[in-house]
C-alpha positions in Angstrom: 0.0 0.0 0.0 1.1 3.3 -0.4 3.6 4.7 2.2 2.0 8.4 1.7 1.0 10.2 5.6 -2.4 8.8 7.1 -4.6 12.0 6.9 -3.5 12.5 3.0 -4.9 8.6 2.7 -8.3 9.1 4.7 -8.8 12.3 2.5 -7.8 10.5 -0.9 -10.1 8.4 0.0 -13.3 10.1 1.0 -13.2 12.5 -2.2 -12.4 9.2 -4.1 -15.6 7.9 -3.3 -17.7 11.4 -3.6 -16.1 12.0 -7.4 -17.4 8.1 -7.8 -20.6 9.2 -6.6 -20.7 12.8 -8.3 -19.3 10.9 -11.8 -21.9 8.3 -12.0 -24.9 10.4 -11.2 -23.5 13.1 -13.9 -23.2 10.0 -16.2 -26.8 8.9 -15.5 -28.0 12.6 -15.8 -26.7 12.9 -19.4 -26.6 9.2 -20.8 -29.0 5.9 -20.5 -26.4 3.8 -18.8 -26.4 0.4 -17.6 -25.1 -0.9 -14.3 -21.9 -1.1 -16.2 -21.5 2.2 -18.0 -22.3 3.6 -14.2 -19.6 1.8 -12.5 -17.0 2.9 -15.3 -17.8 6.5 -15.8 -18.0 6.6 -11.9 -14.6 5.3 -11.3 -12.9 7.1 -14.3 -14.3 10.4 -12.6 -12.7 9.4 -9.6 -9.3 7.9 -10.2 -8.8 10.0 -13.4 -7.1 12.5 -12.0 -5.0 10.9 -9.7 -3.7 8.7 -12.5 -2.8 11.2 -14.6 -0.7 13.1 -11.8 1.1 9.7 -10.4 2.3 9.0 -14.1 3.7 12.6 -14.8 5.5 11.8 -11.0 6.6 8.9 -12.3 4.9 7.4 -9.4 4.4 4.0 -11.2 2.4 1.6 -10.8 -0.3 4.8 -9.7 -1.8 4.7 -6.4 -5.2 3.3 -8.0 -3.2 0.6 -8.5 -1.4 -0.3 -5.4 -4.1 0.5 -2.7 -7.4 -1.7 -3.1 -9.0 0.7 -1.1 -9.2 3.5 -3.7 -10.5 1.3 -6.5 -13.3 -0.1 -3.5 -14.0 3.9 -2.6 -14.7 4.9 -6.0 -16.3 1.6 -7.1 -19.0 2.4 -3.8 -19.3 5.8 -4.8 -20.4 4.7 -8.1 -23.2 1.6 -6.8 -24.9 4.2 -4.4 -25.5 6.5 -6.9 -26.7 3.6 -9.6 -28.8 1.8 -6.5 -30.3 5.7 -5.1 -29.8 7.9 -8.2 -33.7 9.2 -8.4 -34.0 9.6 -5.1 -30.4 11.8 -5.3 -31.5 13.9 -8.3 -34.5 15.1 -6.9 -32.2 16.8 -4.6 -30.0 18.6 -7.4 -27.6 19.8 -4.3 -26.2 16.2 -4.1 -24.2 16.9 -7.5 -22.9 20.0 -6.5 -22.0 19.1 -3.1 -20.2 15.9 -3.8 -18.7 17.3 -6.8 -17.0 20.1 -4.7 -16.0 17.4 -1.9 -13.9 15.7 -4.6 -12.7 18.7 -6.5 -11.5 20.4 -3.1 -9.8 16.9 -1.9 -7.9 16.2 -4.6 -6.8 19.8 -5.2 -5.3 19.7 -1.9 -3.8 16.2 -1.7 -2.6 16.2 -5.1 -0.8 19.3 -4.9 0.7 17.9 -1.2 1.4 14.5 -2.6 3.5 16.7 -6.0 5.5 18.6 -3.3 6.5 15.6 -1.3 8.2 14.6 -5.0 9.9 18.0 -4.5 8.9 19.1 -8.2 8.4 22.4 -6.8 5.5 25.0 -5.6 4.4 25.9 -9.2 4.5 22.6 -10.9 2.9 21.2 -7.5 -0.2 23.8 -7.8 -0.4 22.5 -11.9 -0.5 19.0 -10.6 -3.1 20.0 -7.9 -5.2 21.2 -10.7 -4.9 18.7 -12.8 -5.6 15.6 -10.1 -8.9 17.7 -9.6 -10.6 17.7 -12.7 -9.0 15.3 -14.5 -11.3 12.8 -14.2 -14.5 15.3 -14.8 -13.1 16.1 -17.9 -12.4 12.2 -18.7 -15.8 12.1 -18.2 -17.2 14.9 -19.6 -15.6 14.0 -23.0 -17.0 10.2 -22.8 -20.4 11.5 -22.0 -20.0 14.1 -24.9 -20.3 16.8 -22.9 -18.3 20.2 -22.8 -15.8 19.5 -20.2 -17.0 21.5 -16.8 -13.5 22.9 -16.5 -13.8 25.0 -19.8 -17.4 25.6 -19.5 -17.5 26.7 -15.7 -16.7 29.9 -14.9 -15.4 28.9 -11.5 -14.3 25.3 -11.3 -10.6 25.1 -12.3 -9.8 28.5 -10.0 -11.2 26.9 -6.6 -9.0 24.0 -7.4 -5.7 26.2 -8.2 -6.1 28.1 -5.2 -6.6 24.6 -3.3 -3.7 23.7 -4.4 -1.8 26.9 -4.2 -2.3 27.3 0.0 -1.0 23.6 0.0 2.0 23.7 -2.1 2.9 27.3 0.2 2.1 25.3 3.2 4.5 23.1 2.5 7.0 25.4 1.2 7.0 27.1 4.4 7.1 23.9 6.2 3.8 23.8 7.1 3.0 20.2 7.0 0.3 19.1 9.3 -2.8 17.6 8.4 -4.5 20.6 9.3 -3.1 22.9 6.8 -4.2 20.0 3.8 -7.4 20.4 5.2 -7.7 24.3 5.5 -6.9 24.0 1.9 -9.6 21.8 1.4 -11.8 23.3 2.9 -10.7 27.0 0.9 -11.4 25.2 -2.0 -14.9 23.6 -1.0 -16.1 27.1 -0.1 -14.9 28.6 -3.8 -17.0 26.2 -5.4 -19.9 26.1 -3.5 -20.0 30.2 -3.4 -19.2 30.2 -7.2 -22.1 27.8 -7.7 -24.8 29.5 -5.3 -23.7 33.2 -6.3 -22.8 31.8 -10.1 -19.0 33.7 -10.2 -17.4 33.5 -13.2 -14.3 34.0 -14.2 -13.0 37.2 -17.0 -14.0 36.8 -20.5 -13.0 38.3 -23.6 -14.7 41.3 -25.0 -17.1 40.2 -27.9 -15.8 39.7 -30.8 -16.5 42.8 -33.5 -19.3 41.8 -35.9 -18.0 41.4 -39.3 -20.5 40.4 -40.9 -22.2 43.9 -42.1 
């Protein structure tokens, strides 16, 4: 099993299994899915991301892969939202919550797991980013969706500031559990503002209309 501290583990695992949850009921909301199609797009939303940052570590084989635990998080996450999807989507908050669980998590663990490979504070916030919605946009794509991180206003910023406290933490020797978790917890409060009071992030001026 993986040798990384106890409280990056616990937290791995908990937004493992809401990105499992959040990924299958976003694959059920946009595509008529078997039990099958549930439990893959599920766990590809979960352990995406974290794949894709182990292998640009070079931390091979990736952590999915030598810790049953994640692939049993993500595979849960993904069976309560096939077995109590209705019942979840009446309650539209269930998305959105779990998705910013999993998105705040990873942003913080993955930037805290980069800077324990000492590759730096700025490559560590990248790799934040990327272990938290990396597996959205996996999914996104297979569901034939626009991926949520180009098409939200405010989904990829709570996750680089996640992962920018927690790559200074640790730069400034700040490692405790409770600094990963402030960041966490920064991010989680981005999101779900961004959501409730719909943020959004710069855009360009409109493009001059040259069609007269």
């Amino acid at each position: 099993m993986d040798s990384e501290p106890l409280i990056i583990t616990v937290l791995n695992i908990a937004g493992t299994f809401a990105f499992g949850l959040n990924g299958a009921l976003t694959a059920m909301r946009f595509a008529r899915l078997d039990i099958v199609g549930v439990l893959v797009l599920g766990m590809l939303t979960a352990l995406g991301g974290g794949t894709i940052r182990d292998v640009l570590l070079d931390r091979l084989p990736p952590a999915t892969f030598r810790d049953w635990r994640y692939l049993a998080a993500a595979a849960a996450g993904a069976l309560v939202a096939f077995a109590l999807g209705h019942a979840l989507e009446r309650v539209n908050r269930s998305v959105i919550i779990a998705d910013a669980v999993g998105l705040a998590v990873f942003a913080a663990t993955g930037a805290a797991t980069a800077m324990q490979a000492d590759v730096g504070v700025v490559q560590s916030v990248i790799l934040g980013t990327v272990t938290a919605v990396g597996g959205g946009t996996i999914r996104d794509v297979l569901v034939r969706q626009v991926p949520s991180v180009l098409s939200s206003g405010f989904y990829a910023i709570p996750a680089a500031v996640g992962a920018a406290i927690t790559a200074t933490c640790f730069a400034i020797g700040l490692h405790g559990w409770i600094w990963v978790s402030a960041a966490a917890l920064a991010c989680f409060a981005l999101r779900v503002f961004g959501v409730r009071y719909q943020f959004r992030a710069p855009r360009p001026p409109k493009a001059p209309d040259v069609s007269s």
